[in-house]
C-alpha positions as CSV (number, residue, x, y, z in Angstrom):
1,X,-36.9,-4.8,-76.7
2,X,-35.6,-7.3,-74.3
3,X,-32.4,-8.5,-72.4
4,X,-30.6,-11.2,-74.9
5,X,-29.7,-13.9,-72.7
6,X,-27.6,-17.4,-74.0
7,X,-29.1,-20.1,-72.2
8,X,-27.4,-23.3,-74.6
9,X,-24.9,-24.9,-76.9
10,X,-27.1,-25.7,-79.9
11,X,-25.6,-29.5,-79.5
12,X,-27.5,-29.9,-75.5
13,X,-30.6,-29.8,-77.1
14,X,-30.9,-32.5,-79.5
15,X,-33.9,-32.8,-82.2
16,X,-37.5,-33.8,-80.3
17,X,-35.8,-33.0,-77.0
18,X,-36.4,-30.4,-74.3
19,X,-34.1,-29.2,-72.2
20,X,-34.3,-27.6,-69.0
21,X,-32.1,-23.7,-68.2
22,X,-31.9,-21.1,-65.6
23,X,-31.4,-17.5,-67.4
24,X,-31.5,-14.7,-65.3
25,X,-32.6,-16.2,-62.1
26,X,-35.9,-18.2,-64.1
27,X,-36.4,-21.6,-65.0
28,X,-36.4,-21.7,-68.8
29,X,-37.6,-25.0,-70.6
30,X,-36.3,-25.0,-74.2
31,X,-37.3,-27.3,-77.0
32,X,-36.3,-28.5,-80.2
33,X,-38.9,-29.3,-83.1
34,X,-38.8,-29.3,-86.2
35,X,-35.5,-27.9,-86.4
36,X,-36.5,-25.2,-84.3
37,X,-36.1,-23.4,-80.9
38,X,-39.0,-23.0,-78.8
39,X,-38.2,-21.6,-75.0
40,X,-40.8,-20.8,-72.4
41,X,-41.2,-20.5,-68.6
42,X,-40.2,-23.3,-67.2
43,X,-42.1,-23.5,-64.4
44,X,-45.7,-25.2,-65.3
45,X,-48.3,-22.7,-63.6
46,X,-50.3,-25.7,-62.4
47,X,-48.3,-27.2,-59.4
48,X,-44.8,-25.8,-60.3
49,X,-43.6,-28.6,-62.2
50,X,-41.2,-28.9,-64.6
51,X,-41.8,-28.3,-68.0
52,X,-38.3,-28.9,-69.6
53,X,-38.4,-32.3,-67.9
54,X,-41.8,-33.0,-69.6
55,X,-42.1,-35.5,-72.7
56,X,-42.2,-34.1,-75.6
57,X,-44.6,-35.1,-78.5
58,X,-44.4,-33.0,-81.7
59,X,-45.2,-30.0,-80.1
60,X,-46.9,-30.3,-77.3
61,X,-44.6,-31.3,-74.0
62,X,-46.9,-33.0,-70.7
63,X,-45.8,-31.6,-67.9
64,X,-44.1,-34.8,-66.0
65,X,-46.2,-33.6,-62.5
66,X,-49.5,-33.4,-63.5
67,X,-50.0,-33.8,-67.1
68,X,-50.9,-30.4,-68.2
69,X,-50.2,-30.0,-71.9
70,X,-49.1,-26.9,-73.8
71,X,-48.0,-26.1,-77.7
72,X,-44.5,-25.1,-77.0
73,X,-44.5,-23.2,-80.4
74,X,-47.4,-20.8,-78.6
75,X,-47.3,-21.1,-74.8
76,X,-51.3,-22.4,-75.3
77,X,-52.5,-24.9,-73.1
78,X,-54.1,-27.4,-74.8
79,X,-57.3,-27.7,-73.0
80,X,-58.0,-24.4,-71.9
81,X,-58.0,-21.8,-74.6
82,X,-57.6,-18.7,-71.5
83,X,-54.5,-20.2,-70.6
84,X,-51.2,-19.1,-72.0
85,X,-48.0,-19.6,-70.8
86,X,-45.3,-17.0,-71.1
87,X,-43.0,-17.7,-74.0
88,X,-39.9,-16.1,-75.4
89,X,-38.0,-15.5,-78.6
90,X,-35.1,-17.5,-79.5
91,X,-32.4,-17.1,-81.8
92,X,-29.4,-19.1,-82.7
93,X,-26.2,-17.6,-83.5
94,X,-22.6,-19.1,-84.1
95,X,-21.2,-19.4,-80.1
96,X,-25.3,-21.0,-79.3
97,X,-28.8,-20.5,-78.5
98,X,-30.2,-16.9,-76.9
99,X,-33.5,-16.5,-75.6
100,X,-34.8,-12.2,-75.0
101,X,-36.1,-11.7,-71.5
102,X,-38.5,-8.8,-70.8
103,X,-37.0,-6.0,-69.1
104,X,-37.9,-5.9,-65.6
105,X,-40.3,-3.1,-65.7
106,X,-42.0,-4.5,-68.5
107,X,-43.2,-7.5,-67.4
């Protein structure tokens, strides 16, 4: 089990949108599809861009550098079935939006 972190007020990330946080000393992009939550690293592991500033259609978000593409629902990057970026559970409760970090010697 992880360290529960909030990250958001469920009203900063509205529907279709991402959003970029910093939890815990990372860069967390969080996104909002289909009436859900999707958060994952924020940092895209191409060139360091981004993510949570990418565009975001359905669910796949472009990172806004370089263009690299992944399914914010799995971390997978669209092109290159190897690559998966760290994701992490969400959950929204009453005071907002929580994303669980790995514990530091678990990662």
């Amino acid at each position: 089990m992880g360290k529960k972190v909030r990250i958001a007020d469920v009203d900063q990330v509205p529907e279709g949108t991402a959003a970029e946080f910093v939890a815990e000393d990372r860069i967390i992009a969080l996104f909002h599809v289909d009436g859900q939550y999707y958060a994952m690293d924020g940092v895209c592991p191409h060139a360091g861009g981004p993510l949570g500033e990418g565009s975001l259609s359905g669910n796949v978000v472009t990172c806004p550098w370089h263009g690299w593409q992944f399914d914010v629902t799995t971390g997978q990057h669209c092109l290159n079935e190897r690559l998966c970026h760290p994701t992490f559970p969400v959950t929204v409760e009453a005071d907002g939006i929580y994303i669980e970090l790995p514990e530091a010697n678990s990662e």
